[in-house]
Structure formats: C-alpha cells, structure tokens
LODORO-839205 format. One record per residue (C-alpha): x, y, z; residue in one letter. Coordinates in Angstrom, 3 decimals. Layout:
{{X, Y, Z}, 'A'},
...
end
This chain:
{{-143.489, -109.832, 27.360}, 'X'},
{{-144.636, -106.164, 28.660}, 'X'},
{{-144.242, -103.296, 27.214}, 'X'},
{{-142.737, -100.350, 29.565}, 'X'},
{{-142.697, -96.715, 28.761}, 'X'},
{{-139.362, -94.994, 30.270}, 'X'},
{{-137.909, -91.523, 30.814}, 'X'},
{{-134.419, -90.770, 29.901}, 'X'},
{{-132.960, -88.453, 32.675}, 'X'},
{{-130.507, -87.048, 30.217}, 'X'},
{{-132.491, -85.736, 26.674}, 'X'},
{{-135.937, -86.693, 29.339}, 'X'},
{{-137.779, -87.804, 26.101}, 'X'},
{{-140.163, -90.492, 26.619}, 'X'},
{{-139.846, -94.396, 24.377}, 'X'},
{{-141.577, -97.337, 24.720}, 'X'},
{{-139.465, -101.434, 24.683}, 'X'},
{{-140.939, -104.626, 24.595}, 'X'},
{{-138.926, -106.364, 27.603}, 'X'},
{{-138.596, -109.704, 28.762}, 'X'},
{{-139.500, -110.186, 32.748}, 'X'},
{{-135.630, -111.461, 33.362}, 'X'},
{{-134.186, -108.382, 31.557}, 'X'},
{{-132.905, -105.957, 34.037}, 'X'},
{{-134.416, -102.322, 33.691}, 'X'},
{{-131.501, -100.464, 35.080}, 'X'},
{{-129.555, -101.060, 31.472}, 'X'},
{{-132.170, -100.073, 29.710}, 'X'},
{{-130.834, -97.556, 27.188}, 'X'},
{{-132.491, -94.694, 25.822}, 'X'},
{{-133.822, -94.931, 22.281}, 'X'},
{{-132.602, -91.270, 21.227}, 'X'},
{{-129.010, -90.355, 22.638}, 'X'},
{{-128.247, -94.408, 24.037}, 'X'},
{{-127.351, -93.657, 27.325}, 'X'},
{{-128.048, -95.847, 29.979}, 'X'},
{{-130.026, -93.531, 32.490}, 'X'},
{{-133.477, -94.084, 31.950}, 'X'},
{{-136.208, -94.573, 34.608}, 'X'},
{{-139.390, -96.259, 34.471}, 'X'},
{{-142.906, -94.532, 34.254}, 'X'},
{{-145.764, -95.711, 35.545}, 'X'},
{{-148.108, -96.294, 32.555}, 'X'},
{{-151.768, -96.824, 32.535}, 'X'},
{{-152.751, -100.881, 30.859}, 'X'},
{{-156.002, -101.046, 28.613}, 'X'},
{{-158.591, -103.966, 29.421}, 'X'},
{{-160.467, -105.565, 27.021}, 'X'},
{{-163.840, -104.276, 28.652}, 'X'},
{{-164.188, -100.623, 28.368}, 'X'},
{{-167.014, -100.928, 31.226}, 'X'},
{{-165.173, -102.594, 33.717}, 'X'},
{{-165.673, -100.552, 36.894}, 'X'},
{{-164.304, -101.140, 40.515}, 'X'},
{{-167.232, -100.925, 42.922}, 'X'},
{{-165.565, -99.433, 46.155}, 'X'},
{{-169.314, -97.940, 48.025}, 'X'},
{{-170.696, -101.655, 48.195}, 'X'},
{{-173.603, -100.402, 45.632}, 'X'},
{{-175.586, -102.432, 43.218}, 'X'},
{{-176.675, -100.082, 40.765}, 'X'},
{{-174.469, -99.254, 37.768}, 'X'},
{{-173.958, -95.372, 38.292}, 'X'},
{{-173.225, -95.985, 42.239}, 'X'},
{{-169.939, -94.717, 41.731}, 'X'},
{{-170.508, -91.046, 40.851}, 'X'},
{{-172.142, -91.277, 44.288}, 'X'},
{{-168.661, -92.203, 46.421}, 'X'},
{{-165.938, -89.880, 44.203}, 'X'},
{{-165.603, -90.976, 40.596}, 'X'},
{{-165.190, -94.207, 39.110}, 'X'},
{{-162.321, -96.558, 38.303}, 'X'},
{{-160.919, -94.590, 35.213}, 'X'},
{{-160.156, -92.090, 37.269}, 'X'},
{{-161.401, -89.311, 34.427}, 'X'},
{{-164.902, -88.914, 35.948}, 'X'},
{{-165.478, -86.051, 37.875}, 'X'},
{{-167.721, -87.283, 41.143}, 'X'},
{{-170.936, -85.716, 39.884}, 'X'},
{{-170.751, -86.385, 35.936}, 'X'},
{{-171.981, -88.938, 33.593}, 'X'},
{{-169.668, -87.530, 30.917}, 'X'},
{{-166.844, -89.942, 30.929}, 'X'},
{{-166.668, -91.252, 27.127}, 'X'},
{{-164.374, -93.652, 29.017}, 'X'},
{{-166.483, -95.875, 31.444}, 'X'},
{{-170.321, -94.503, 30.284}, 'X'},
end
C-alpha cells in the first residue's frame, strides 16, 4: 500500500496516510480539522540506490550529466559536483 502526502484546502496543513490502491482519494479526510477537502501532492519516492542516475545525453562516463543540465535528482546545479545526493 502507498503512502500519499495531501494538502487540506481548509487549515492547508500537510499529513501523510497509508492507502490502499481501491480506496478513493476524494474522501480522504484531513488528519487535523477532519474535513473532507484534501488534495493530493505530488511527493518525491526514495530508491534503494542513492546513485541511480538517468542518462538522458547518451554518455558513458559517470559525470556526463553535469555536461547536458543536471542530473536525475534534480538538486545538481549543471556545472557542480556538489550534490551530497547523487555524488
């Protein structure tokens, strides 16, 4: 079962829920004032291999990527190696 991350639209704090895929989202309610008018955020996932990279430029070498606009993680800037994430 995934874990989403919602919004309520009417205190707009943020929760977490552990949902089933057959549970539908749009009676969600919120964790803090229990209304039912929450939205789903787009959340980031974790993989189990920090130095998984997406090769986009067709390069072989492992720091290609700073070459054609950052890397996968999306935190490196395109000309540094200082991504704790990825490096």
């Amino acid at each position: 079962m995934p874990i989403y991350e919602f919004e309520c639209n009417e205190c707009h704090k943020t929760f977490e829920k552990l949902c089933s895929m057959k549970e539908d989202l749009s009676q969600v309610p919120c964790e803090y004032c229990h209304v039912k008018n929450v939205k789903k955020k787009m959340s980031s996932f974790a993989t189990g291999n920090q130095r998984t990279s997406l090769d986009l430029g067709g390069h072989s070498d492992e720091h290609s990527h700073s070459h054609s606009g950052g890397c996968s993680c999306g935190s490196c800037s395109s000309h540094s190696h200082d991504c704790s994430c990825c490096h």
